[in-house]
NUMIPA-124081 format. One record per residue: x, z, y of N, C-alpha, C, CB in turn. Coordinates in pm, whole numbers, plus 32768, in hexadecimal, padded with zeros to 4 digits. Glycine has a CB too. Layout:
<zamars>
X; Z; Y; X; Z; Y; X; Z; Y; X; Z; Y
...
</zamars>
This chain:
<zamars>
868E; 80D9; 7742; 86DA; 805F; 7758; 876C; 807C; 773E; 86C4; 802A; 77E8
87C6; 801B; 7705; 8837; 8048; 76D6; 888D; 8048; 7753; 886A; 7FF8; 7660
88E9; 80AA; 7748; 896D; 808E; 77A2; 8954; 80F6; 77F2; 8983; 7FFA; 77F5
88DF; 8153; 7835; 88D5; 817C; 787D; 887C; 821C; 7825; 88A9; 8113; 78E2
88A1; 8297; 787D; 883E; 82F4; 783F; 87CA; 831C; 786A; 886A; 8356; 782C
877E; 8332; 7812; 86E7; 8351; 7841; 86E3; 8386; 78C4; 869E; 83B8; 77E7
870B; 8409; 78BA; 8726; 8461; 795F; 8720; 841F; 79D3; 87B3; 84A0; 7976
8796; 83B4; 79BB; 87AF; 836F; 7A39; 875B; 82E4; 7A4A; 884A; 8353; 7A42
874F; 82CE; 79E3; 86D5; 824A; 79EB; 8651; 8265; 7A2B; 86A5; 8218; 7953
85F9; 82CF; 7A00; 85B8; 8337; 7A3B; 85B7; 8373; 7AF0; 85ED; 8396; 79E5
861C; 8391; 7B03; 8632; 83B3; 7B6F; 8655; 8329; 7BC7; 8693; 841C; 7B64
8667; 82D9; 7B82; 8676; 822C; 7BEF; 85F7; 821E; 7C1F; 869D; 817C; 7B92
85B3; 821D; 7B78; 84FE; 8211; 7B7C; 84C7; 8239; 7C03; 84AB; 8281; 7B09
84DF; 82EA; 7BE1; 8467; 833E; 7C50; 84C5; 8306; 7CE0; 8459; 842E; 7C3C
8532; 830E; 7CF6; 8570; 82F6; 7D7B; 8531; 8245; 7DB2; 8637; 8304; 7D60
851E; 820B; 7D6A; 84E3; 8198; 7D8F; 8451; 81A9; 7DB6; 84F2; 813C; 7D28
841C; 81CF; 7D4E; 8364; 81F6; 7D84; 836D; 825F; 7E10; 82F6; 826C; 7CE5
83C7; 829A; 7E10; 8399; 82EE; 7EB6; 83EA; 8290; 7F33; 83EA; 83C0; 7EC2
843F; 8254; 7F09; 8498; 81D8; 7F55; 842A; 8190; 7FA8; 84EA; 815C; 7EDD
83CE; 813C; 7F2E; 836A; 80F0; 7F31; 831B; 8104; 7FBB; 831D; 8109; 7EBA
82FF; 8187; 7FC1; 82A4; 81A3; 8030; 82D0; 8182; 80B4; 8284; 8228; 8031
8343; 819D; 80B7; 8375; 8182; 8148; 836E; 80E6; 816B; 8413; 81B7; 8159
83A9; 8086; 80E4; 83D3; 8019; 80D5; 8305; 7FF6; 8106; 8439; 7FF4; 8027
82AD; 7FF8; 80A9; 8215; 7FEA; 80DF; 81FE; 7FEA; 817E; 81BE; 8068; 80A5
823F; 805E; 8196; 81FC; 80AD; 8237; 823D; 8050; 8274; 8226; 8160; 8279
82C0; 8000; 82A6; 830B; 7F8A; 82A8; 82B6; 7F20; 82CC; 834B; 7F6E; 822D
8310; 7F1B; 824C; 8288; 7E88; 8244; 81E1; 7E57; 8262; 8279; 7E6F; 81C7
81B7; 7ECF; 824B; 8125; 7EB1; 828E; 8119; 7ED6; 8343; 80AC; 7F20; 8232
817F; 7F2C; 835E; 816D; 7F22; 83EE; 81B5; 7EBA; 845A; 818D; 7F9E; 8415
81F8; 7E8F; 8410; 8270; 7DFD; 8437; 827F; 7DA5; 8416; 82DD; 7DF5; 842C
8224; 7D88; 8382; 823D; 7CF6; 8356; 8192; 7CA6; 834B; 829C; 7CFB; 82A6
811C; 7D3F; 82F0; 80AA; 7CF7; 830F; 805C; 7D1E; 83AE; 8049; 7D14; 8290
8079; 7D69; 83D1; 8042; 7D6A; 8453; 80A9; 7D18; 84B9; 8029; 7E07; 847F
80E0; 7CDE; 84C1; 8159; 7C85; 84EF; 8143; 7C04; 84C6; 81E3; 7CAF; 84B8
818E; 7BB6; 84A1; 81C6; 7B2C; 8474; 8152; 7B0D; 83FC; 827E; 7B33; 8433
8145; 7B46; 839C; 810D; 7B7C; 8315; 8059; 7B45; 8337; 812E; 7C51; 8300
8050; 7B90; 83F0; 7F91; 7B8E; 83E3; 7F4D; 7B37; 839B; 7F43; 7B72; 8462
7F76; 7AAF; 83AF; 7F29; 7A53; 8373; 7F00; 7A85; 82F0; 7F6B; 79D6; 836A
7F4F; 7AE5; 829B; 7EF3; 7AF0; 81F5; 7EC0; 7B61; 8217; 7F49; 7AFC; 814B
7EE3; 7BCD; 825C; 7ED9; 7C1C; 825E; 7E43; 7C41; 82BE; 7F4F; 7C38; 826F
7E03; 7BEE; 831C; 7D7A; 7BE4; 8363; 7D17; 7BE7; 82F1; 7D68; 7B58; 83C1
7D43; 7BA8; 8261; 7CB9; 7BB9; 823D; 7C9D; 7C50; 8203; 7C94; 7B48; 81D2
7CF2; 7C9D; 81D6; 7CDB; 7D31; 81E9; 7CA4; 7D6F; 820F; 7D05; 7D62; 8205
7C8F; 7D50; 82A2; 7C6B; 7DAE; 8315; 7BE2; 7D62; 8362; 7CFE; 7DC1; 8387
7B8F; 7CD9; 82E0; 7B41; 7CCD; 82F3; 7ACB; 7CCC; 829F; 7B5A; 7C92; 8323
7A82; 7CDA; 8288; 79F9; 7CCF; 81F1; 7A18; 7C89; 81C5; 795F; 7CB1; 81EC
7A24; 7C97; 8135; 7A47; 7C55; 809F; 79FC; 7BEC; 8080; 7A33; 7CB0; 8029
79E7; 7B8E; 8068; 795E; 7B42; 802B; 79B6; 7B23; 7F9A; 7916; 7A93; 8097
7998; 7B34; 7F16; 79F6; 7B1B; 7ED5; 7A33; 7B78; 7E85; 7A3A; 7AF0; 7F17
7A60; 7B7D; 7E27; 7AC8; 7BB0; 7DBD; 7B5A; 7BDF; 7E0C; 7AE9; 7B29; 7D48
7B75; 7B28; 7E6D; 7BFF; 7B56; 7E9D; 7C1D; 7B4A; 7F1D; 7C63; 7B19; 7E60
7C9B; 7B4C; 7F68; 7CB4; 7B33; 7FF8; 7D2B; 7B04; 7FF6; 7CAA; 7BA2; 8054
7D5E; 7AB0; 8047; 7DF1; 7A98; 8079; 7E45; 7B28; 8063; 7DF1; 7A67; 812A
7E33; 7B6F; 808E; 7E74; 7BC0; 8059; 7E9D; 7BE9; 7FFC; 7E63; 7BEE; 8069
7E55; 7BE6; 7F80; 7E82; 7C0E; 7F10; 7F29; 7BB7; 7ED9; 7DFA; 7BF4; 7EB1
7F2B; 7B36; 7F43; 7FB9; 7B14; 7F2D; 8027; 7B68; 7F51; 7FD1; 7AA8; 7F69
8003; 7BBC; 7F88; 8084; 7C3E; 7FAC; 80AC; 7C51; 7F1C; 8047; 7CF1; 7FFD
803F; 7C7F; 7EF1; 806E; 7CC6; 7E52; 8093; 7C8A; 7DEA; 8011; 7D0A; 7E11
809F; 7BE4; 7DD3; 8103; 7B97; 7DAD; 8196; 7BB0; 7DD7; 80DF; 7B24; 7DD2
8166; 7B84; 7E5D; 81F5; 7B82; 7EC3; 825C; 7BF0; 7E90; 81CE; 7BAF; 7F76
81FC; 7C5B; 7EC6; 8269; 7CEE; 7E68; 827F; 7D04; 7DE2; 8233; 7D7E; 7E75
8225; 7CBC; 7D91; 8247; 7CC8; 7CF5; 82D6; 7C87; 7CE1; 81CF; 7C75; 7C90
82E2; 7C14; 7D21; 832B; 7BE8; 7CE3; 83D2; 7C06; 7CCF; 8309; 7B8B; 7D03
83FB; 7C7E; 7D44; 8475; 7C9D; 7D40; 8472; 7CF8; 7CE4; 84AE; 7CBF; 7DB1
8407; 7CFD; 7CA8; 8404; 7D9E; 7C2A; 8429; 7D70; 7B9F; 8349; 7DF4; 7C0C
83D7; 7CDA; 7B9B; 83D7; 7C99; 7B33; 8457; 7C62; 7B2E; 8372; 7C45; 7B2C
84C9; 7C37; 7B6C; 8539; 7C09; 7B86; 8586; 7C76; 7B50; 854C; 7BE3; 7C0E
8564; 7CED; 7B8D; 85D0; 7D4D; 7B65; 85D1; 7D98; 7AED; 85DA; 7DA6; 7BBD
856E; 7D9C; 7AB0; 853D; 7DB0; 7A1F; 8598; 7D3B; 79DE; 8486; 7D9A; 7A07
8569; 7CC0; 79F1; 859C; 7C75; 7985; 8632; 7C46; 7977; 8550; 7C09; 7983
8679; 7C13; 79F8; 86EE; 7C82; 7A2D; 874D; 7CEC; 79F1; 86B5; 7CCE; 7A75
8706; 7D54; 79E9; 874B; 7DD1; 7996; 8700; 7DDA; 7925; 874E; 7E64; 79DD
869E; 7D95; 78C3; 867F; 7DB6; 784A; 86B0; 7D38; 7812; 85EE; 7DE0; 7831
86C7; 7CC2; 7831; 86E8; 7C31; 77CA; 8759; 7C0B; 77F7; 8681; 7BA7; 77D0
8797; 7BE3; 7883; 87C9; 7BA8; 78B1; 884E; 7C0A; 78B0; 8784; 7B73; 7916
887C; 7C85; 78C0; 8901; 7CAD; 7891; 8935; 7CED; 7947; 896B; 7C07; 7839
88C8; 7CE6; 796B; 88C6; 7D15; 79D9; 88EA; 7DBC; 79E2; 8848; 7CEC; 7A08
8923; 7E21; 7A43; 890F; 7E9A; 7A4D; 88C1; 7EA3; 7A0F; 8901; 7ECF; 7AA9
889C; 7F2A; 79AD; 8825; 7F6F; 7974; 87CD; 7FB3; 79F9; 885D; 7FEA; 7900
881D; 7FED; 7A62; 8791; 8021; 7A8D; 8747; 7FE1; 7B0A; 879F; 80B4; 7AAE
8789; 7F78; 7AF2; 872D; 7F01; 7B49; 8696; 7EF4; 7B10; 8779; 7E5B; 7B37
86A8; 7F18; 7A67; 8624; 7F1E; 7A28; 85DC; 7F89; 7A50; 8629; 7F21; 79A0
861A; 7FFC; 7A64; 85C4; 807C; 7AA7; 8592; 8072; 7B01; 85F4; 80E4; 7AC5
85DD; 8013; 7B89; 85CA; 801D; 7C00; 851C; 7FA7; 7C10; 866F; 7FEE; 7C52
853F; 7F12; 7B96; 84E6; 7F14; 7BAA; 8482; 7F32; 7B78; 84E5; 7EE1; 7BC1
8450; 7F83; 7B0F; 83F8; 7FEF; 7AD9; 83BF; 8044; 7B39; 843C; 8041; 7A7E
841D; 809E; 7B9A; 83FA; 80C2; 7C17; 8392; 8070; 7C6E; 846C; 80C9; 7C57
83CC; 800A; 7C9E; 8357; 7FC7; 7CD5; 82DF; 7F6B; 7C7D; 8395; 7F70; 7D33
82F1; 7F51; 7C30; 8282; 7F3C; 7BC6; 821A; 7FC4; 7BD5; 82CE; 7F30; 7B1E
824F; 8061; 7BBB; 81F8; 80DD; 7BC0; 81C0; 80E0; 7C63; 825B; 8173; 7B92
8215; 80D3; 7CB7; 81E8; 80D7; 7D4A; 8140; 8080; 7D49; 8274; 807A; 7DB9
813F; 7FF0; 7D42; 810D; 7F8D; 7D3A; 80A2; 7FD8; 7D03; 814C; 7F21; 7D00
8087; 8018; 7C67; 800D; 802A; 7C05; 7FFB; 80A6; 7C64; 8022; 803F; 7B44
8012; 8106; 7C85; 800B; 8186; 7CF9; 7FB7; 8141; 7D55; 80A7; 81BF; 7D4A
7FE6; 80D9; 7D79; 7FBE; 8097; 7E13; 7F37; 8061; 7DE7; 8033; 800C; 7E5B
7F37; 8011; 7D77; 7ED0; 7FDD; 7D6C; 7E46; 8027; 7D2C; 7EF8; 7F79; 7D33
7E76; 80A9; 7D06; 7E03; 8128; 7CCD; 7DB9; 8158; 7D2C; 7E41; 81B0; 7C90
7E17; 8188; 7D90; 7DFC; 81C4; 7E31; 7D94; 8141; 7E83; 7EBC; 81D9; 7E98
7DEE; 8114; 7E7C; 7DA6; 8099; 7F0E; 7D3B; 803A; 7E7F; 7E6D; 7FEE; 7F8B
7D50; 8008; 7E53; 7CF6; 7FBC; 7E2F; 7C63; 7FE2; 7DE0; 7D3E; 7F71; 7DEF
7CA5; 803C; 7DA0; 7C3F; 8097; 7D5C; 7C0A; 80DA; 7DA0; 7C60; 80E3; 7D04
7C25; 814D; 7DCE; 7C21; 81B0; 7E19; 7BC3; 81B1; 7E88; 7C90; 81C1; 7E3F
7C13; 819B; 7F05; 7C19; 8131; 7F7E; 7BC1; 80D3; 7FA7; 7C76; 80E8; 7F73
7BBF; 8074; 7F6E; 7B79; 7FE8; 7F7D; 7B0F; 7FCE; 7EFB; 7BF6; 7F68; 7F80
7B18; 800F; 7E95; 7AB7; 802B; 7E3F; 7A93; 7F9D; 7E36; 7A4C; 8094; 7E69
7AFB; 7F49; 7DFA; 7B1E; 7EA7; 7DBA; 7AED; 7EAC; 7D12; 7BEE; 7E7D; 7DC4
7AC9; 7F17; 7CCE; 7AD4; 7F14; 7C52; 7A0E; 7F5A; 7C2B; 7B78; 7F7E; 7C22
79FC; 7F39; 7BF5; 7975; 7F7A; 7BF8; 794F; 801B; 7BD3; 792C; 7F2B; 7B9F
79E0; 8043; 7BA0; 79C5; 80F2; 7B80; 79F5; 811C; 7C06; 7A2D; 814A; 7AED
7983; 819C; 7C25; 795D; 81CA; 7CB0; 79A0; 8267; 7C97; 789D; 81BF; 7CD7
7A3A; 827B; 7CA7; 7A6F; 82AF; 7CB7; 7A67; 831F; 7D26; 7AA7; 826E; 7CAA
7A4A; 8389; 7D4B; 7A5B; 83F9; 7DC8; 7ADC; 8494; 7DCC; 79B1; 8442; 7DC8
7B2D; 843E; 7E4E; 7B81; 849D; 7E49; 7B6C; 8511; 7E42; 7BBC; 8498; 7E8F
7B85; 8560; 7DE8; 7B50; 8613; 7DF8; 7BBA; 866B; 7E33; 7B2F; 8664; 7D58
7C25; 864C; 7E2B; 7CBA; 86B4; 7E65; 7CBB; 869B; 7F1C; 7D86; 865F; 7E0D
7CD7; 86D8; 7F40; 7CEA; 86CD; 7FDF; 7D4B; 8679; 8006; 7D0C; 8749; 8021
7DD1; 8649; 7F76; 7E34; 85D7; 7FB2; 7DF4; 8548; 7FBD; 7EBB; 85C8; 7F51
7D8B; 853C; 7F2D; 7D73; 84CA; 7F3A; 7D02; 8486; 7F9B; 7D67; 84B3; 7ECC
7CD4; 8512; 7FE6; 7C81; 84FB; 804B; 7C82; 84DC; 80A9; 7C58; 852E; 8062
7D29; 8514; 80D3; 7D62; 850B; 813D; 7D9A; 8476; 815E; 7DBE; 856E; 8138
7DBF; 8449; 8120; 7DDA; 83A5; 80E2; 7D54; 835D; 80E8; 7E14; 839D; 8031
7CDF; 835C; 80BB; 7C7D; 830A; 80C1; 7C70; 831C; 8145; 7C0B; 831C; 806C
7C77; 8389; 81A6; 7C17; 8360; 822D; 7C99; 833C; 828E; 7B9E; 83F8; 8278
7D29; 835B; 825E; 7D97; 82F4; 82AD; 7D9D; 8288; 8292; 7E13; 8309; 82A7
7D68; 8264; 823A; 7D60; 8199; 8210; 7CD0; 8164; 822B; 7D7D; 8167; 8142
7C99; 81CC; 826C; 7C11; 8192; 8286; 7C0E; 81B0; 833E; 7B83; 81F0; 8219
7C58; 81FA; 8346; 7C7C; 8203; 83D6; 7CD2; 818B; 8401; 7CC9; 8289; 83F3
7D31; 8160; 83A8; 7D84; 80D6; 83D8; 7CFC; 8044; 83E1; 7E1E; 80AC; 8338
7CAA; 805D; 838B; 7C4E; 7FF9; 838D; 7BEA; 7FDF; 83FA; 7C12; 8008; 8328
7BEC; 8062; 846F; 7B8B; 8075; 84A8; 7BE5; 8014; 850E; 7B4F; 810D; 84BF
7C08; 7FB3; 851B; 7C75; 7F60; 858A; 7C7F; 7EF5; 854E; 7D0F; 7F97; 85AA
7C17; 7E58; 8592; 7C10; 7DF2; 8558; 7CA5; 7DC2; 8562; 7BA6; 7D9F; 858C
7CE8; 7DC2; 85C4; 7D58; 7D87; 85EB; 7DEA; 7D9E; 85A7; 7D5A; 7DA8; 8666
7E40; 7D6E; 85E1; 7EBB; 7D55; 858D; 7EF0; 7DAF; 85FC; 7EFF; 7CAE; 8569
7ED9; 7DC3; 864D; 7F1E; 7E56; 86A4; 7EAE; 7EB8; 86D0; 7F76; 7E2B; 8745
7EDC; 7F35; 86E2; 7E86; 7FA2; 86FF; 7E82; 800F; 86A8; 7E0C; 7F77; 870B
7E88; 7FE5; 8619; 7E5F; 8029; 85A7; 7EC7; 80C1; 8589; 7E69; 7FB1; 852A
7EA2; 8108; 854E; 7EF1; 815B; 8512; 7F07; 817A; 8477; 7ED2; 81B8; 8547
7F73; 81C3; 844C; 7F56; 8202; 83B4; 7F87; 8193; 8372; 7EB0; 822C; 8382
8012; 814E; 835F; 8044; 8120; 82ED; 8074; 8131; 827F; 806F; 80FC; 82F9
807B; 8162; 826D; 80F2; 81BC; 81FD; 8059; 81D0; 8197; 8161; 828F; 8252
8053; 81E5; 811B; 7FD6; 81F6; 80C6; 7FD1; 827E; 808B; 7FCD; 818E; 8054
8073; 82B6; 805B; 8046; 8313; 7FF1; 80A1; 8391; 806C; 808C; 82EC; 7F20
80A9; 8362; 80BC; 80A9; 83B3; 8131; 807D; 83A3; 8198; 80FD; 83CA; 8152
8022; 840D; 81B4; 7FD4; 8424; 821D; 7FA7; 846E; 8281; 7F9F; 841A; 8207
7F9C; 8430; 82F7; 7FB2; 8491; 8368; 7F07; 84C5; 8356; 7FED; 843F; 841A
7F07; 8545; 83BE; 7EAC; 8585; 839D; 7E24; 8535; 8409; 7EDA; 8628; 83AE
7D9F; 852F; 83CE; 7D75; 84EF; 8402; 7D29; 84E2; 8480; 7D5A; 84DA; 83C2
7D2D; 859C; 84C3; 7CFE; 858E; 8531; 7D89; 857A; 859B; 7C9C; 8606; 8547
7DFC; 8555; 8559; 7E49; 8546; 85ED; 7E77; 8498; 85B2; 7EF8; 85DE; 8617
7E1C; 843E; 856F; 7E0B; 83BF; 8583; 7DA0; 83A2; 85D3; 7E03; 8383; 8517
7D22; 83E3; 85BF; 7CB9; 83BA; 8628; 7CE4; 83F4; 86B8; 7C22; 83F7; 85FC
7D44; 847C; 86AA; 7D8F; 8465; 8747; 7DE1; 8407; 87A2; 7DD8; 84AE; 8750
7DFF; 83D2; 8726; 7E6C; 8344; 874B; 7E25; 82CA; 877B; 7EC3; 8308; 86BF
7DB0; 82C5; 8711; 7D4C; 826F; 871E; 7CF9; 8261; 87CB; 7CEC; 82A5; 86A7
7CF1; 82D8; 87D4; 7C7F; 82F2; 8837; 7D0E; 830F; 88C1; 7BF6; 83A0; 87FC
7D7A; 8307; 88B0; 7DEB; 82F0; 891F; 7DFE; 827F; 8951; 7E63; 830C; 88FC
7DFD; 8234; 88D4; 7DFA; 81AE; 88F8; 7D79; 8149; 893C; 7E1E; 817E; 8885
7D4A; 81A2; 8967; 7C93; 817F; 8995; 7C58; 812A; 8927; 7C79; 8112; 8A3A
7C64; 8152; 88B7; 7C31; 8111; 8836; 7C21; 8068; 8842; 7B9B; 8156; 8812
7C6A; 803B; 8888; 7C76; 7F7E; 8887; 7C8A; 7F68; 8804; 7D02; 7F28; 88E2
7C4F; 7F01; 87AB; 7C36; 7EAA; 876E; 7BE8; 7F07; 8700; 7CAB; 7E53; 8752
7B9D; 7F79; 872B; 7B51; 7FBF; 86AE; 7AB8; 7F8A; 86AF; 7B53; 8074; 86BC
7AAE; 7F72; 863F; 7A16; 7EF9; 8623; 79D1; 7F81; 85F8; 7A19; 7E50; 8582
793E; 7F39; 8624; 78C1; 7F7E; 8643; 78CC; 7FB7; 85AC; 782D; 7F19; 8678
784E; 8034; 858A; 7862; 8067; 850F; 782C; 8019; 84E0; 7845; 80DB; 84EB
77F8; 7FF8; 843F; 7796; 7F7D; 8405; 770C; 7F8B; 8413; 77A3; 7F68; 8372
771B; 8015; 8432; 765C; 8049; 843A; 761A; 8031; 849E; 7631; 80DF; 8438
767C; 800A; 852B; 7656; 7FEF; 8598; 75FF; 7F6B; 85AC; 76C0; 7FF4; 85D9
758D; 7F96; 85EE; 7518; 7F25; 861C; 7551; 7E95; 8661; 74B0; 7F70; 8698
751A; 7E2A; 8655; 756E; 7DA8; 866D; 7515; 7D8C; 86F8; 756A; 7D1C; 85DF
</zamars>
């Protein structure tokens, strides 16, 4: 992008994608478990469907990316407003590889984490799931993750209130 050098355009980039995470961990522990629940309940309930209220988050957040791209690539805006939003544009496709793919296995290729990070991540986002409710839960943050037997300690501190039966369990 003109005006600005690779190096530093680059380094806006990656400083935004690790930004991101905190900005995620945020927002999902204060805005969709908060104010937010209403889109955010159907998440944390069985899918029937392609989609959920939720998936409006990921509009919601596109769109300050798409702003800042067009912004700093047409509009004469700072140049690395375009990096910054490239940054979260990469956060977003990260987010959506991990959790949607990954994770929630939304896509029909049946992906299995083999590294111990990305393992560690599937059973902290599956540990946040084990909590129908909009309070109780643990493990926000996605591409950081606490380790997972001192979430089921947290879990099991909290006398496990609002943790729904497993699915295998007899009715």
């Amino acid at each position: 992008m003109p005006g600005m050098s690779w190096p530093l355009g680059i380094a806006l980039f990656l400083a935004t994608v690790i930004g991101m995470e905190g900005f995620a961990y945020a927002a999902h522990r204060w805005v969709m478990h908060g104010p937010g629940w209403f889109l955010h309940a159907s998440h944390h309930r069985p899918r029937s469907g392609h989609w959920e209220l939720n998936d409006l988050y990921a509009v919601i957040f596109a769109a300050p990316s798409i702003l800042l791209l067009l912004g700093g690539v047409q509009l004469g805006w700072w140049p690395g407003w375009a990096w910054i939003g490239a940054g979260i544009a990469g956060y977003g496709a990260i987010y959506f590889g991990f959790h949607d793919v990954i994770v929630h296995q939304r896509l029909p290729a049946r992906l299995v984490p083999r590294s111990a990070y990305l393992r560690r991540i599937v059973q902290a986002h599956r540990l946040h799931h084990v909590v129908a409710t909009r309070r109780g839960t643990v493990s926000f943050g996605f591409l950081i993750a606490p380790r997972p037997a001192a979430l089921k300690a947290e879990l099991a501190r909290r006398g496990r209130r609002g943790v729904r039966a497993p699915a295998f369990a007899e009715k």
